[in-house]
N, C-alpha and C positions, 0 to 999 in steps of 0.2 A: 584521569580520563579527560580527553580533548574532543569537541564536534568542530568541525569545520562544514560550514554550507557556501553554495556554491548559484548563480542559475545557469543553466544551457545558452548556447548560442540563441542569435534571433532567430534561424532559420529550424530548429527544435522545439522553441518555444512553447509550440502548438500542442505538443505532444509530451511534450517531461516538465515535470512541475520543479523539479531542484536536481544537483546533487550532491550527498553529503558523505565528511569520513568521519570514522571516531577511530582515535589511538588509544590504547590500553597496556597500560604496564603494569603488571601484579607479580607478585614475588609466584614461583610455578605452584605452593601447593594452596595458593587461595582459590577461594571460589564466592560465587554469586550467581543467583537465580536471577536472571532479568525476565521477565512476563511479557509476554507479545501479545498485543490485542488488535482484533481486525481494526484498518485504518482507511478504508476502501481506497487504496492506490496497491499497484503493483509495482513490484520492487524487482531491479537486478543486483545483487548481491556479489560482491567480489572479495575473496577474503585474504590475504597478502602477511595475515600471520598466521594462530593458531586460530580451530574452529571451533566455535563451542558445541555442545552435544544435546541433541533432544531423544527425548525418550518415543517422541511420536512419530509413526513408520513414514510417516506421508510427508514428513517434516524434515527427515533426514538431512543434515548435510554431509553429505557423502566425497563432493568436490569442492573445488576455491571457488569455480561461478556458476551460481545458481540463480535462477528468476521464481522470482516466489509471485503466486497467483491471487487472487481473490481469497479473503480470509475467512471461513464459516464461523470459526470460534476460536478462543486463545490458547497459547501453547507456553511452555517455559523452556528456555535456554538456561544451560548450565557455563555459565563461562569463568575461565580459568586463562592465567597466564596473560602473553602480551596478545593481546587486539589489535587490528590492523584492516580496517574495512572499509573498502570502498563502495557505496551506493546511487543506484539510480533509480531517481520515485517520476514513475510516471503517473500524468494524469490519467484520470478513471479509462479514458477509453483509448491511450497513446500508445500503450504497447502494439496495440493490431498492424503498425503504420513503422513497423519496425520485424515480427516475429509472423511470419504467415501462416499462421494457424490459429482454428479460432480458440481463443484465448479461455474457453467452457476447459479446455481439457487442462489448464493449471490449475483447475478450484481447489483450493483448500492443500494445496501444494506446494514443494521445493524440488525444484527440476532440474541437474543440472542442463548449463544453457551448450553445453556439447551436444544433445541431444537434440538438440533444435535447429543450431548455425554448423555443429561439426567441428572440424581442426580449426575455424578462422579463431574460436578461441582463444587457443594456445597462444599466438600472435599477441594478441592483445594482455593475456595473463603477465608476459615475459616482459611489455614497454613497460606495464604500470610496476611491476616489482623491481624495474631499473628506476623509476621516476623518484626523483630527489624531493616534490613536495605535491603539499596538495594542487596550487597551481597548475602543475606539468601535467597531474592526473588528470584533471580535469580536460585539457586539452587533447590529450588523447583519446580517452572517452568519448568527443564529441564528436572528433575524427571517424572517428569506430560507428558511432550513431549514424551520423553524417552517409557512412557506405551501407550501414545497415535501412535508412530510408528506404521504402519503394513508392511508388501511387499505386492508391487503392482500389481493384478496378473496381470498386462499390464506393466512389467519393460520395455518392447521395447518401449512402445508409449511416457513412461514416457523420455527414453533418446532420443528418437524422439525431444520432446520439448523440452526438454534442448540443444539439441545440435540448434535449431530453437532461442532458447532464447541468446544463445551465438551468433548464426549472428545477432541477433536484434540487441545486446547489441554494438557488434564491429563496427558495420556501423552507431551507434546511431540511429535508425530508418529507412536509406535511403534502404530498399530496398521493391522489388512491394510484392504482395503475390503471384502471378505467381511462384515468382523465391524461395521463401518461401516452395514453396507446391513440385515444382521438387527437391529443395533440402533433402526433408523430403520424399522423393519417395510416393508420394501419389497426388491423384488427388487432385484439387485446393475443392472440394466441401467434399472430405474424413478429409483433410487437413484444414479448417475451423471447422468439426465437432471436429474432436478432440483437436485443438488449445481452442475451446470453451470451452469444458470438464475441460482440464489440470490447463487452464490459468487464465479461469472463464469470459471472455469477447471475442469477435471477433479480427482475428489479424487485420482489420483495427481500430479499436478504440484500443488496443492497441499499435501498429505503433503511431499513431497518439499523444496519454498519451508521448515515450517515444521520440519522437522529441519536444514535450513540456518541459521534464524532462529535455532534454539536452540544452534546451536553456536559462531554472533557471542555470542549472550548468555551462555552457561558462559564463554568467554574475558572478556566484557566483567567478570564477577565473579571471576576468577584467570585475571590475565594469564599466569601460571607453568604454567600446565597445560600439561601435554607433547600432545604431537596424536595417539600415539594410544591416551593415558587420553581425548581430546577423541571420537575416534571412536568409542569404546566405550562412553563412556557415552550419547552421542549416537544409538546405535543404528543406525550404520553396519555393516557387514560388517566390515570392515579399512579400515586407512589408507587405501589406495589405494583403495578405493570414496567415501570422503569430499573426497581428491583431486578424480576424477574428477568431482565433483557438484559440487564448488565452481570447477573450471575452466568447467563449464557456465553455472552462474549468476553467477559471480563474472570470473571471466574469466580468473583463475588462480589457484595453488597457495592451497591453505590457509597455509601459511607465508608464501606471498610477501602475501597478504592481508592477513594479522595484522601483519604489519611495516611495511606501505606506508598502511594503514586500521588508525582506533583504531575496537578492536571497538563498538560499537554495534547494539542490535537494536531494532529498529523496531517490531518485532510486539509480542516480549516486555515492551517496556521500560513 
């Protein structure tokens, strides 16, 4: 198994955080569970070999490209055979500045991206399965971004949340949405609508994803940390609150997580 990362041009920057492939070759009748855990970025998914299979309706991959939304909680992949995927992790609020619609109706989803852009698709499925390496893909992709660009006629709301998504990012999560909603000068219930719109999920289950995300990444930088210096610094209540949040999104124990998954964070890294 190979990852290759990548970043976007300068002119994407703004808007896609990476993007990355993994190649898979496994004899056809192996198999493996990989566990998906919200990572609060949205993903375009492109798949160029076989596709692995979920058991969950909303998760389906059904097509090669799919854009996967905002994550409520985690799902497992059954994957078998050769892999072949190409990805694009956009920042929390980048997809909107690419897909015109508001990004609330992917929650907890895999969509294919036909449904969204239509035949231009096809196009781009057919360059990247000719493309000889990671490189080329890359560039085509950016190509592809590049015409998928529009301006947002809402650029205030757009830097509205960006500048929302920078205090998230800085406090790692700890702050209320009270202080969220007066920072963003708008009422606490204007201020959830459009956070929903931009981000594609509520900022409490967001808040929540990115105090998860930072406590894979405190372990991913000392693996020694006891859990609940982990919790406390993380700004959980007590252990058992941290527990409880990572059985929800993870699927169980922060211990049995750390031991079974080598910490990695998605958001942070």
């Amino acid at each position: 198994m190979s990852f290759s990362f990548a970043n976007p041009s300068h002119q994407l920057s703004p808007y896609v955080k990476q993007y990355w492939a993994l190649e898979s070759s496994a004899h056809h009748k192996s198999e493996h569970i990989q566990r998906m855990v919200p990572n609060g970025l949205m993903e375009l998914m492109i798949y160029l070999g076989n596709r692995p299979e979920t058991l969950d309706k909303n998760k389906g991959l059904t097509e090669n490209t799919l854009i996967s939304g905002q994550q409520k909680r985690y799902y497992d992949l059954k994957v078998s055979g050769n892999i072949s995927l190409f990805s694009i992790s956009f920042l929390p609020y980048g997809a909107m500045m690419f897909f015109d619609i508001p990004l609330n109706e992917l929650y907890d989803k895999n969509i294919p991206l036909k449904y969204i852009i239509g035949n231009r698709i096809i196009h781009l499925e057919e360059k990247l399965f000719e493309a000889a390496s990671f490189k080329e893909k890359t560039k085509i992709v950016d190509t592809f971004l590049k015409k998928q660009l529009h301006k947002n006629s809402k650029e205030y709301e757009l830097q509205r949340i960006y500048k929302t998504v920078y205090e998230i990012n800085k406090t790692r999560g700890l702050l209320n949405i009270e202080t969220l909603a007066e920072k963003a000068c708008l009422s606490r219930k204007q201020f959830e609508r459009t956070f929903l719109d931009y981000i594609g999920s509520s900022p409490k289950q967001f808040l929540k994803i990115v105090r998860f995300q930072n406590a894979i990444f405190q372990k991913q930088k000392n693996h020694n940390m006891p859990l609940t210096e982990l919790a406390h610094l993380c700004g959980y209540f007590d252990q058992a609150h941290m527990i409880n949040e990572f059985k929800t999104l993870a699927g169980m124990t922060p211990r049995k997580y750390f031991t079974d998954c080598e910490p990695f964070s998605d958001y942070f890294q």
